[in-house]
VEXDREN-81178 format. One line per 10 residues: number of its first residue (from 0); their letters; for each residue z negated, x negated, y negated of C-alpha. Coordinates in Angstrom, 3 decimals. Each point is the difference from the previous one (the first is absolute). Layout:
BEGIN
NUM> a> Z,X,Y; ...
***
This chain:
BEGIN
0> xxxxxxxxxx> -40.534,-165.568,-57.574; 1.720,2.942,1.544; -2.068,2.363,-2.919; 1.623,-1.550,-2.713; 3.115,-0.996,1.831; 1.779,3.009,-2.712; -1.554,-1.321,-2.773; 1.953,-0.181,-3.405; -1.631,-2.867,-2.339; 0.296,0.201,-4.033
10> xxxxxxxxxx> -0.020,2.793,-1.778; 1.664,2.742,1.955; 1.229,2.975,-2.957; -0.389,3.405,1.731; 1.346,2.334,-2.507; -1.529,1.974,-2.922; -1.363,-3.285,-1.814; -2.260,-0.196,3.526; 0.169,-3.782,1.168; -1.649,-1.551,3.301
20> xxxxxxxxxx> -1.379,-3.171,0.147; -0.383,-2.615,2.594; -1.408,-3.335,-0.284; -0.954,-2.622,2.760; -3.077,-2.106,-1.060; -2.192,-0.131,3.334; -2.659,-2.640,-1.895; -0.296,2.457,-3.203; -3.340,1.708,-0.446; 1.018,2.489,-2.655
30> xxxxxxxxxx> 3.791,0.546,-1.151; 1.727,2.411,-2.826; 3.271,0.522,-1.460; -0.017,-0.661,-3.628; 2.314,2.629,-1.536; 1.651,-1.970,-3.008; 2.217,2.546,-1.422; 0.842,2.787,-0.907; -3.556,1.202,0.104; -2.333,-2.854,0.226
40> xxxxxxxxxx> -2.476,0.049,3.080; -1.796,-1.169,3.317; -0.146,1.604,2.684; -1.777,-1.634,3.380; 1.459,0.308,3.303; -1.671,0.615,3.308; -0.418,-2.833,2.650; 2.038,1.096,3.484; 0.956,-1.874,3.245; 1.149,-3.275,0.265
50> xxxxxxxxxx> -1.018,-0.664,-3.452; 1.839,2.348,-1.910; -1.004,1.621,-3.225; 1.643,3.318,-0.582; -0.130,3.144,-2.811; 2.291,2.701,-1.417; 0.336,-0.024,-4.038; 1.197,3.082,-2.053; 1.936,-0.585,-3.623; 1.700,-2.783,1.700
60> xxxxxxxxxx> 3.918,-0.047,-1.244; 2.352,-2.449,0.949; 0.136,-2.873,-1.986; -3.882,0.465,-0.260; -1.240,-3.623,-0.015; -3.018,-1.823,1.331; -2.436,-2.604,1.925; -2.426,0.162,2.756; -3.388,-1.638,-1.052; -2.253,-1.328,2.720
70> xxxxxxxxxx> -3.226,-0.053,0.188; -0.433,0.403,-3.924; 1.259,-3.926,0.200; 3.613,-0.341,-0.775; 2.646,2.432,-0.652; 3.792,-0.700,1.765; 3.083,1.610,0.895; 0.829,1.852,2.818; 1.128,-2.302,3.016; 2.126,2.684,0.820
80> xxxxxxxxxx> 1.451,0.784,-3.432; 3.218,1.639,0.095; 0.692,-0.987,-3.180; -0.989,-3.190,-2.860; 1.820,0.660,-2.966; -2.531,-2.065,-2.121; 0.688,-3.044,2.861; -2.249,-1.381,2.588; -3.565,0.389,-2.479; 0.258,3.594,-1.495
90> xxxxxxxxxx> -0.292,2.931,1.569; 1.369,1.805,2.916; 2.018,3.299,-0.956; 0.194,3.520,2.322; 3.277,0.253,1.046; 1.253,3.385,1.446; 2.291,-0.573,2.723; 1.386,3.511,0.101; 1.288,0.643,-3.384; 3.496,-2.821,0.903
100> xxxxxxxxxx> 2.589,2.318,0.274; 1.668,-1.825,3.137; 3.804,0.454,1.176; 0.098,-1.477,3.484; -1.320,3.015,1.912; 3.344,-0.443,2.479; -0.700,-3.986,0.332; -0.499,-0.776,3.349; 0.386,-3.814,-0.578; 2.250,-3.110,1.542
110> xxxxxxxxxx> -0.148,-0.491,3.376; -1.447,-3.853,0.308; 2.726,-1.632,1.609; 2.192,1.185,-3.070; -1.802,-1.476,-2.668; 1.621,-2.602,-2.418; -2.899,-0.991,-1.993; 0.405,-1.201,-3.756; -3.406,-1.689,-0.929; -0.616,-0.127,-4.188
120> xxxxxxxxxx> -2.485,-0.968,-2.235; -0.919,3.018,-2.380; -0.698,-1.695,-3.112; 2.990,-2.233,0.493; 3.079,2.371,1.631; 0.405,1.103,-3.780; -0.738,-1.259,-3.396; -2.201,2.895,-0.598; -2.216,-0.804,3.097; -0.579,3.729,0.876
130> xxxxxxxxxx> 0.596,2.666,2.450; 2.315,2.249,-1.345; 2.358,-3.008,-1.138; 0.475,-0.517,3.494; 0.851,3.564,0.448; 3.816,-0.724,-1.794; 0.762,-3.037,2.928; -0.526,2.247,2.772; 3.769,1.466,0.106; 1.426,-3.320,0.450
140> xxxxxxxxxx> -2.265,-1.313,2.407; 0.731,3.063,2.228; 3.507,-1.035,-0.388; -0.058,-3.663,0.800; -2.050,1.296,3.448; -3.817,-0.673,-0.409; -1.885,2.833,1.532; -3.744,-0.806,-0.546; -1.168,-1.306,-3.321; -2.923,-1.930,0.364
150> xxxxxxxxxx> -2.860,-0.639,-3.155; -2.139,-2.861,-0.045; -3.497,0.969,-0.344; -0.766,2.617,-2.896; -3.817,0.275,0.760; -1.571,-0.283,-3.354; -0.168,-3.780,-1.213; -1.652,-2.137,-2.639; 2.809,0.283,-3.415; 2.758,0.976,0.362
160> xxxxxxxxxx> 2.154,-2.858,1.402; -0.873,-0.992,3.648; 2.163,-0.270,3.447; -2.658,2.661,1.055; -2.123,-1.552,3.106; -3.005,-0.394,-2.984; -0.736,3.687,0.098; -3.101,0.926,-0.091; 0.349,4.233,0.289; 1.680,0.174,3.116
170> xxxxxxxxxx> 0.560,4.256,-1.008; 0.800,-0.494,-4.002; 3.716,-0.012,-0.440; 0.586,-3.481,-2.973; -0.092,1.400,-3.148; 2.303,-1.905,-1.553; 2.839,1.221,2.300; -0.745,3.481,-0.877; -2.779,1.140,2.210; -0.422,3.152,2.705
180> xxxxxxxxxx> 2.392,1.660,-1.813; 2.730,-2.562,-0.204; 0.137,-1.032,3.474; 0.391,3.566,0.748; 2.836,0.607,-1.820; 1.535,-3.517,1.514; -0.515,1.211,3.710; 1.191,3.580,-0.919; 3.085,-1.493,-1.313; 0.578,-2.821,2.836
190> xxxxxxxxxx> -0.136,3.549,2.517; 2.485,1.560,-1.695; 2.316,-3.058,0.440; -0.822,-0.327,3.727; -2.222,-2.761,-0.761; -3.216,-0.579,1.974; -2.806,-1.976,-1.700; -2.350,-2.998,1.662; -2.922,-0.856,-2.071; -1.659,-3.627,0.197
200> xxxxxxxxxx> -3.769,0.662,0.375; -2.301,-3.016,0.379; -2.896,0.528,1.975; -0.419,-3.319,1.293; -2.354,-0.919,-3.731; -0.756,1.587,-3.344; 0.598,-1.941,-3.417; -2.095,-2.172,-1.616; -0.485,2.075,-3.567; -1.582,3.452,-0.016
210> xxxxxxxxxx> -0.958,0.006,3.636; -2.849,2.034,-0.156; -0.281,1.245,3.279; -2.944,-2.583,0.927; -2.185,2.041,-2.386; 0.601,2.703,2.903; -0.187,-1.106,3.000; 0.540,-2.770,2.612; 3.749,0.008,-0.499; 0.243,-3.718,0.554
220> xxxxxxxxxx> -1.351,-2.280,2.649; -0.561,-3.683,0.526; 1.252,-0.571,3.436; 3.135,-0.555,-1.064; 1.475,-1.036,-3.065; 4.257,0.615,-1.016; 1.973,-2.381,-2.081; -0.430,2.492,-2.741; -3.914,-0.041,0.046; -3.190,2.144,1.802
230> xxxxxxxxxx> 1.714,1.915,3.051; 0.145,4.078,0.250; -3.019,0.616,2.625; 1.288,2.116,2.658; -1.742,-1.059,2.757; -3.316,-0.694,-1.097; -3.635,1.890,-1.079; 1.506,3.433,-2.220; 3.727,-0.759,0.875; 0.275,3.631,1.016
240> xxxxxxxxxx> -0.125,1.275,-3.452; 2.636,-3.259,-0.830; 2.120,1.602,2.428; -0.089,3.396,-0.967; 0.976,-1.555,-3.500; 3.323,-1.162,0.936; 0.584,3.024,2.706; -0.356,2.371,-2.978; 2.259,-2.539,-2.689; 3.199,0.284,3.114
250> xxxxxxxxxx> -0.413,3.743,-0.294; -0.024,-0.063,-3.795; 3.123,-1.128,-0.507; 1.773,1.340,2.453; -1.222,3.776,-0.574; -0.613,-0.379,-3.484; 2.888,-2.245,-0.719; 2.307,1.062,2.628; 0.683,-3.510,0.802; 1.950,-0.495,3.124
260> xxxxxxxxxx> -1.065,-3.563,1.436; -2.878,-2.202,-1.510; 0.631,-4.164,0.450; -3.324,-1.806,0.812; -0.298,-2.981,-1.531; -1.537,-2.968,2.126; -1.136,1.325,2.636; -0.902,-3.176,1.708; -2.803,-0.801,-3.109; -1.607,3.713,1.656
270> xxxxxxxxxx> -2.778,-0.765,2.373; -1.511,2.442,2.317; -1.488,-1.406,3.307; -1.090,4.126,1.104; 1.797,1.416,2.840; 2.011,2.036,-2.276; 1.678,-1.626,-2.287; 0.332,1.320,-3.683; 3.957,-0.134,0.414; -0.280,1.983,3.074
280> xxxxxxxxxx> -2.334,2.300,-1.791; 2.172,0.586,-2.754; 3.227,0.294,2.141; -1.904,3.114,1.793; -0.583,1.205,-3.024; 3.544,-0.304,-1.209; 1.414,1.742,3.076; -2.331,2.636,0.045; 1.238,0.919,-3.442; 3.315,0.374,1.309
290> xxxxxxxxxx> -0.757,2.048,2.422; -1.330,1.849,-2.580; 2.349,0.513,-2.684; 3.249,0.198,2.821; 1.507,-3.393,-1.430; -0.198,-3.746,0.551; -1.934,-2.454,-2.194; -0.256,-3.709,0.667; -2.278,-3.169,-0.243; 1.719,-2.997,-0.420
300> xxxxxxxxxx> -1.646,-3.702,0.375; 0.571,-2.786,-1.780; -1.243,-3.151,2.595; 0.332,-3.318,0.425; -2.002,-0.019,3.385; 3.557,1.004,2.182; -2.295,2.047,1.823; 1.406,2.763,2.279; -3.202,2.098,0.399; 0.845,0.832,-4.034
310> xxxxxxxxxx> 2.482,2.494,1.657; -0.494,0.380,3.563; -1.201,3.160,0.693; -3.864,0.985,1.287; 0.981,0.434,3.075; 1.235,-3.845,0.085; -2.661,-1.306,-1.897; 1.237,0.579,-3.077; -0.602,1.665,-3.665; 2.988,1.733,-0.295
320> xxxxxxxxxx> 1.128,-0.579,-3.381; 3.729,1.184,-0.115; 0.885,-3.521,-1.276; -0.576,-3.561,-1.676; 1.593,-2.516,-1.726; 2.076,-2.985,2.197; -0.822,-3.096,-2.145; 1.958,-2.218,2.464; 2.732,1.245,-0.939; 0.183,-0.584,-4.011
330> xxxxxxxxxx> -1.038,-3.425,0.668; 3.075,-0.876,2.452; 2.021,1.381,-2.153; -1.447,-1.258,-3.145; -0.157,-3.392,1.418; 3.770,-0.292,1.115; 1.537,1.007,-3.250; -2.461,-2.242,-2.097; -0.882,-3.105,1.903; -3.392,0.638,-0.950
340> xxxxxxxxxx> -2.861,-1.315,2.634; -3.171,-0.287,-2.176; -3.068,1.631,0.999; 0.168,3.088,2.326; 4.228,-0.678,0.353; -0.573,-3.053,1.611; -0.593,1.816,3.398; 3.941,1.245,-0.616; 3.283,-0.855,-0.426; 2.096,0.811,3.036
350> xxxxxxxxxx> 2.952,2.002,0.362; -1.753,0.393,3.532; -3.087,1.486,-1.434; 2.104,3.008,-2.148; 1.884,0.825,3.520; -3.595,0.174,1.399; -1.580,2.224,-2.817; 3.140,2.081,0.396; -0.248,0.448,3.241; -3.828,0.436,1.071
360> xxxxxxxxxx> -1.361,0.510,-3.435; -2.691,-2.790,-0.686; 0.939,-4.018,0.679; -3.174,-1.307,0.238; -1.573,2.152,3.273; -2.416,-1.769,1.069; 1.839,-2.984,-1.007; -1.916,-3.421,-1.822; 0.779,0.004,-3.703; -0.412,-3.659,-1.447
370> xxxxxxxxxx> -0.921,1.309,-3.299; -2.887,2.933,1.298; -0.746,-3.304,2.707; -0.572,2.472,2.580; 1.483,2.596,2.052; 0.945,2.989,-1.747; 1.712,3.835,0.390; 0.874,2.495,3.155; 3.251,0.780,1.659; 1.563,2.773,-1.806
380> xxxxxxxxxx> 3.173,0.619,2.313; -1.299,3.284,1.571; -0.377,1.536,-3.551; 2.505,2.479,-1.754; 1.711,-2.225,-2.952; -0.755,2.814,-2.017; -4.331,-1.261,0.342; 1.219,-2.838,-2.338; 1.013,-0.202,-3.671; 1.885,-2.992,-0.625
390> xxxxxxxxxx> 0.982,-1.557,-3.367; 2.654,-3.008,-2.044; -2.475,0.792,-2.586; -3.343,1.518,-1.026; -2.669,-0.014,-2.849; -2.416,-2.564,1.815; 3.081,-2.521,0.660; 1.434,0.222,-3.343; -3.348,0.172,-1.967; -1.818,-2.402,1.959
400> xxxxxxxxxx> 2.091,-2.980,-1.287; -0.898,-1.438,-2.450; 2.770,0.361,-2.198; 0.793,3.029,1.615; 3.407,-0.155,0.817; 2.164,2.242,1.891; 2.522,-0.540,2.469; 2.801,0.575,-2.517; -1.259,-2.982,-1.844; -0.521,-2.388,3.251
410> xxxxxxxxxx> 3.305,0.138,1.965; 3.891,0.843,-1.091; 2.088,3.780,0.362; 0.711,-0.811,3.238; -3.689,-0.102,1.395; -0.839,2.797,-2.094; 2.490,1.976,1.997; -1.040,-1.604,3.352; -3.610,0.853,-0.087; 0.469,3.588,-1.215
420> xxxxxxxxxx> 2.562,0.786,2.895; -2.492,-1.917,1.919; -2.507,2.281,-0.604; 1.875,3.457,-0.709; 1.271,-0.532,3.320; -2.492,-0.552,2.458; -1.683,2.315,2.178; -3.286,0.246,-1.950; -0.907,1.543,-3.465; 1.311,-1.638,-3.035
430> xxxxxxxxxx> -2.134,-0.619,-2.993; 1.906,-0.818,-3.538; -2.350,-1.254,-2.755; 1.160,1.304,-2.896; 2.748,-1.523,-1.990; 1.463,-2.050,3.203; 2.916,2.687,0.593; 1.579,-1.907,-3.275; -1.141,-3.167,0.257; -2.511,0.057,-2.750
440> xxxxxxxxxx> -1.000,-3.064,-1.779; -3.063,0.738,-1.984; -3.306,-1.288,2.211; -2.741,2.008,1.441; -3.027,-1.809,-1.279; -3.715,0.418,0.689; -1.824,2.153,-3.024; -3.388,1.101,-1.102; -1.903,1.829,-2.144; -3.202,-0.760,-0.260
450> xxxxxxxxxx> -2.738,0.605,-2.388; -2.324,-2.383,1.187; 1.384,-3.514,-1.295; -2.081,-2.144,3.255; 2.159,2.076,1.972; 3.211,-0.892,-1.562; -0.785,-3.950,0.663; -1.038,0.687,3.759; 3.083,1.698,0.438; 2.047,-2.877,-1.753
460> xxxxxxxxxx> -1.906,-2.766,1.896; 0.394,2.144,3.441; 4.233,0.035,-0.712; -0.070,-3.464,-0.252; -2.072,-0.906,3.087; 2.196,2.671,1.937; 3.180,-2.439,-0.796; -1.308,-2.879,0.942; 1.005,0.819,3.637; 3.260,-0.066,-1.415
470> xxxxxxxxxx> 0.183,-3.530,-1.650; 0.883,1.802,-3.218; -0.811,-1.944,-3.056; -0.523,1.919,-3.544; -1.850,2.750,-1.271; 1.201,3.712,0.897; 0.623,2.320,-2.353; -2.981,1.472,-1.842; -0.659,3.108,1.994; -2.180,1.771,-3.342
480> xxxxxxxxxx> 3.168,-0.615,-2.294; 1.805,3.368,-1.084; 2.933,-2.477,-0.035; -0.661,-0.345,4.214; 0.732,3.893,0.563; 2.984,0.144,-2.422; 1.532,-2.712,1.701; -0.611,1.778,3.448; 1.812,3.184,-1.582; 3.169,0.670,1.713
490> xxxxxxxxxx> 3.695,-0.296,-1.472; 0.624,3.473,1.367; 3.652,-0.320,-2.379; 0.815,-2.842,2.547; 0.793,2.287,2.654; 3.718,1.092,-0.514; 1.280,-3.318,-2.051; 1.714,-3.076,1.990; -1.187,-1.265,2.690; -3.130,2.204,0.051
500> xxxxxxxxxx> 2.230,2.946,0.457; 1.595,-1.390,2.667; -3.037,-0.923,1.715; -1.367,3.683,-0.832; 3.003,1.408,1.977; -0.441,-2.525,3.042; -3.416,1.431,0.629; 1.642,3.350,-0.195; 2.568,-0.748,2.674; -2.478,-1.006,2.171
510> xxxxxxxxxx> -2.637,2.484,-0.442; 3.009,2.759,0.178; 0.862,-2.400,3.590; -3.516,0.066,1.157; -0.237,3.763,-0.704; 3.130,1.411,1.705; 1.274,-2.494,2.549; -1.324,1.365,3.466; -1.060,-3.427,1.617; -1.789,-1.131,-3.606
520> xxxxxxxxxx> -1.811,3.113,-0.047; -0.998,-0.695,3.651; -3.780,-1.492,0.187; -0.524,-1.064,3.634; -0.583,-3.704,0.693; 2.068,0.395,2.930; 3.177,0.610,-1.825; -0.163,-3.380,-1.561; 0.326,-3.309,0.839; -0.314,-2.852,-2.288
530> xxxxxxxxxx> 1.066,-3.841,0.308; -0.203,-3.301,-2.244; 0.918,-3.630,-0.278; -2.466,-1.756,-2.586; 2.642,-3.003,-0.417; 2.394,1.549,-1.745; -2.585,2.922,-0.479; 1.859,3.090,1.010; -1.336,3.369,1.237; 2.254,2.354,2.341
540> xxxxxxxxxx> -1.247,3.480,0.559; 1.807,2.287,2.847; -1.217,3.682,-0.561; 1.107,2.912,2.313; -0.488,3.175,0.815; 1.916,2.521,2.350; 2.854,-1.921,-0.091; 0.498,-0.954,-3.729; -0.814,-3.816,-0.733; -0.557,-1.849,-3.151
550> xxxxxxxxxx> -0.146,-3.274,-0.598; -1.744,-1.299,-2.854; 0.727,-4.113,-0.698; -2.084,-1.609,-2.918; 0.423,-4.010,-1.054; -2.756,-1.424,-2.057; 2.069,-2.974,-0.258; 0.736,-1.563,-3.086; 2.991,-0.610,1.253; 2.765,1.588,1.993
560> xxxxxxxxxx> -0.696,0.555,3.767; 1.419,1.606,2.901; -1.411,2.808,2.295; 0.780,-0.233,3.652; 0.480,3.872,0.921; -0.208,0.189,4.200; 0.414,3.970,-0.307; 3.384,1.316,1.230; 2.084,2.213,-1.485; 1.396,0.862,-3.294
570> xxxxxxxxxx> -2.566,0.053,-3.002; 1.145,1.561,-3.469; -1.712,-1.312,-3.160; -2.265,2.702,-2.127; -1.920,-2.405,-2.628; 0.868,-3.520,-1.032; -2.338,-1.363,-2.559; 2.227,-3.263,-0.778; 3.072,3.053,-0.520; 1.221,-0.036,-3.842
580> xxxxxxxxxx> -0.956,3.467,-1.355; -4.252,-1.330,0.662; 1.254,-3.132,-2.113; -0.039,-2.020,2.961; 2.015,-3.349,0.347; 2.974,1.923,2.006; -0.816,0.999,3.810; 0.670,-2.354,3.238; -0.764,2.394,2.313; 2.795,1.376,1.347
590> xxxxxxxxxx> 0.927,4.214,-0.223; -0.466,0.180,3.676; -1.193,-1.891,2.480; 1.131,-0.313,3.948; -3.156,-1.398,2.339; -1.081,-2.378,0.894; 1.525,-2.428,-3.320; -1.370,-1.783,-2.600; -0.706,1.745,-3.638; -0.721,-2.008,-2.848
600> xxxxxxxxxx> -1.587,0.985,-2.863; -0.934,-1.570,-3.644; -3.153,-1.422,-1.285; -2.673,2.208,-0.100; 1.712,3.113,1.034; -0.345,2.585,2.824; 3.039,2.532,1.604; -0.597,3.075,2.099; 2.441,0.695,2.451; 0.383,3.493,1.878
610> xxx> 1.697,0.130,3.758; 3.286,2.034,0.334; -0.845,2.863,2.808
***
């Protein structure tokens, strides 16, 4: 392992039409690269260590396509292909890395505990579905306060409409979005804003069409199996080469892309039983590149497990990814705006539960969940808040209904404004799924492409299986419809008009809040404090810090209820969401408050209150 531990897969372009190729196939006998054009040719590559197959080609531009053919058998595309313009069956293209003109030499990043992260969909952010139409948002989402935009995967997929997590080139940037070259531009141009960039990568399964990489190697096993089909093998016979594979895909994008964090998608459906686990593998990998180039980059899990040793460090036990995803969290809160208790909400519901995930970051921590039947998660209180990303909304809790509806269309203004200040201002990172700053009302439904029409049905029969945990009667939306993806498109003119405005600007005001007020910008768990009643359900949250104090008071009511403050002193009011200029129904809670006293406050409406020094 440690002689290929530098290894760069694909087709590496050295300069002066000169291109280096590397290909893992450890049960080939005999393997060439197929040169399709410009000048049609094959050229065989020599077997090295580990299974590799190696060889330098002259008269090798970029944008030089072709194929590796094994064994004089079958001829297919690079597994490492940097780039599919002819989608997920053609040919793999030489891409030179060098020739971007890049603009973020004096980028040195966000630091992590500053990041406001605004998750979109690619093909959906815009009605042209593209990179560069993003480019023209990026002002104004600097301006309403999101630091860190964050793509869903763009790892070549099959067509060109998909969430993403059916990629099958883990290297290739989609096509259809505008390839290498586009996402270039797009991180060039979030730099220059101030904007760091998180990439979902899925490395958990590859997609069902044009999933080749069988033909190469042992990239699968049986041991295990995900809900998504065969399991990556990284723990079994030839997993070092499956390793090296993703090691080399983290380094891709970061030095090739100069992508600043990369989301992992699932990491609970990867299974490795060795003594190093592939996250902590690619976490040394990730630091070591910082040390390298002078400046931070992160790994990010997404994780349903509650699982501490995600970010503990080594010396605890750990893998020491710089942070993961607090799914407790979205489902308290989900659960006491909506009333919904189907399937995995059914474990939440209390006003008690949101105090707890604000406080010590997971609820269930070792705690028996009636719907997993078991016990389930890790105590989380000794971990930074900013190890957890916490959400109102995301792609897999909007998509994954069946109709799939956002909050916007579940629950009135007034929880709209309660679970963004709910989440804007708590100690952890916020996530924003695109279009919730407004209240948008178009869904986020599920969407393929497919060529292979067996597919489309399994994935149609799989949707409705999934919602059968739900009770849902119906049929969901046809996910190979055109019509599916327009309808997912957002309303981007929304954004300024009515209530939407208004609902823009709240999220402003408390992103500007969270980003200047001393104590909000403070991210120690032992500057906050956080109670709850679950009948009415109402959440009080103390915060200090060398002698300032907030307090933060949030009913999920829906009706009018009254806070029992037992702090003394004088309190002034900063934020009222029930106050007249949010469109509120007219505020209760008084200007200023004198401790210990009563303050009541509207349905579904939160106050923060600052303490006179």
């Amino acid at each position: 392992m440690d002689a290929i531990a530098n290894m760069t897969l694909g087709a590496q372009y050295l300069g002066d039409h000169r291109c280096h190729f590397t290909l893992w196939a450890p049960q080939r006998q005999q393997v060439s690269v197929e040169i399709l054009a410009p000048q049609p040719r094959q050229l065989p590559l020599e077997p090295t260590a580990g299974g590799y197959w190696q060889g330098v080609a002259d008269q090798i531009p970029p944008g030089s396509t072709y194929q590796f053919r094994l064994d004089n058998e079958i001829t297919r595309p690079d597994p490492a292909s940097h780039h599919q313009p002819q989608g997920v069956h053609g040919p793999s293209v030489v891409v030179d890395h060098g020739a971007f003109a890049w603009a973020d030499r004096e980028w040195t990043g966000v630091p992590l505990a500053d990041y406001v992260i605004y998750e979109l969909h690619v093909g959906t952010f815009t009605p042209e579905g593209c990179f560069d139409a993003i480019i023209p948002r990026l002002a104004e989402l600097k301006e309403l306060g999101i630091t860190a935009l964050e793509l869903m995967p763009v790892a070549q997929f099959p067509g060109d409409r998909n969430w993403g997590y059916d990629g099958v080139y883990p290297f290739a940037v989609q096509h259809s979005y505008g390839g290498p070259e586009g996402l270039k531009r797009l991180v060039d141009a979030c730099h220059q804003q101030g904007l760091a960039v998180v990439l979902d990568v899925v490395y958990n399964h590859f997609g069902p069409e044009g999933n080749y990489t069988a033909d190469f190697g042992p990239y699968f096993t049986d041991t295990y199996r995900t809900p998504w089909g065969a399991a990556i093998n990284f723990d079994g016979p030839h997993s070092p080469g499956v390793r090296q594979f993703v090691v080399d895909n983290i380094r891709h994008w970061f030095c090739h892309y100069h992508i600043d964090a990369l989301r992992l998608d699932a990491i609970h459906a990867i299974y490795d039983f060795g003594a190093k686990h592939i996250l902590a593998e690619l976490q040394q990998a990730t630091q070591a590149l910082s040390q390298e180039r002078g400046r931070p980059y992160y790994l990010i899990a997404e994780s349903d497990l509650n699982d501490v040793r995600v970010i503990h460090p080594p010396q605890r036990g750990g893998y020491g990814l710089a942070a993961q995803w607090s799914d407790d969290f979205h489902h308290c809160l989900h659960t006491l705006l909506t009333g919904e208790q189907s399937g995995y909400y059914q474990d939440f519901g209390q006003a008690e539960q949101l105090a707890k995930a604000l406080q010590a970051g997971f609820v269930y921590d070792w705690a028996y969940s009636r719907h997993r039947r078991r016990y389930h998660g890790s105590d989380a209180s000794d971990c930074p808040p900013q190890q957890f990303v916490v959400c109102a909304q995301n792609h897999d809790q909007v998509g994954n209904r069946m109709l799939g509806e956002r909050l916007s269309t579940l629950v009135g203004f007034e929880a709209l404004k309660l679970a963004a200040a709910t989440t804007v201002l708590s100690p952890y990172i916020p996530l924003m799924f695109m279009g919730e700053e407004y209240g948008e009302t178009a869904p986020f439904l599920y969407f393929v492409s497919h060529g292979d029409a067996d597919l489309i049905e399994a994935v149609r029969q799989g949707r409705q299986r999934e919602f059968e945990a739900f009770h849902l009667q119906g049929q969901p939306p046809d996910a190979a419809s055109p019509k599916t993806v327009q309808q997912s498109t957002l309303n981007w003119q929304q954004r300024h008009h009515d209530h939407h405005g208004v609902l823009w600007r709240f999220y402003r005001q408390l992103l500007q809040l969270r980003s200047h007020h001393p104590i909000l910008r403070q991210r120690e768990r032992h500057t906050l404090t956080a109670n709850a009643s679950n009948d009415p359900p109402l959440v009080q949250v103390y915060r200090h810090d060398k002698g300032q104090q907030l307090l933060w008071l949030l009913n999920f009511a829906p009706a009018a209820a009254s806070h029992d403050i037992v702090q003394d002193g004088i309190w002034s009011k900063c934020l009222d969401s029930a106050d007249e200029q949010w469109l509120g129904p007219g505020a209760t809670a008084p200007p200023t408050l004198a401790g210990p006293t009563a303050c009541p406050l509207p349905a579904h409406s939160c106050v923060l209150y600052e303490h006179n020094t």
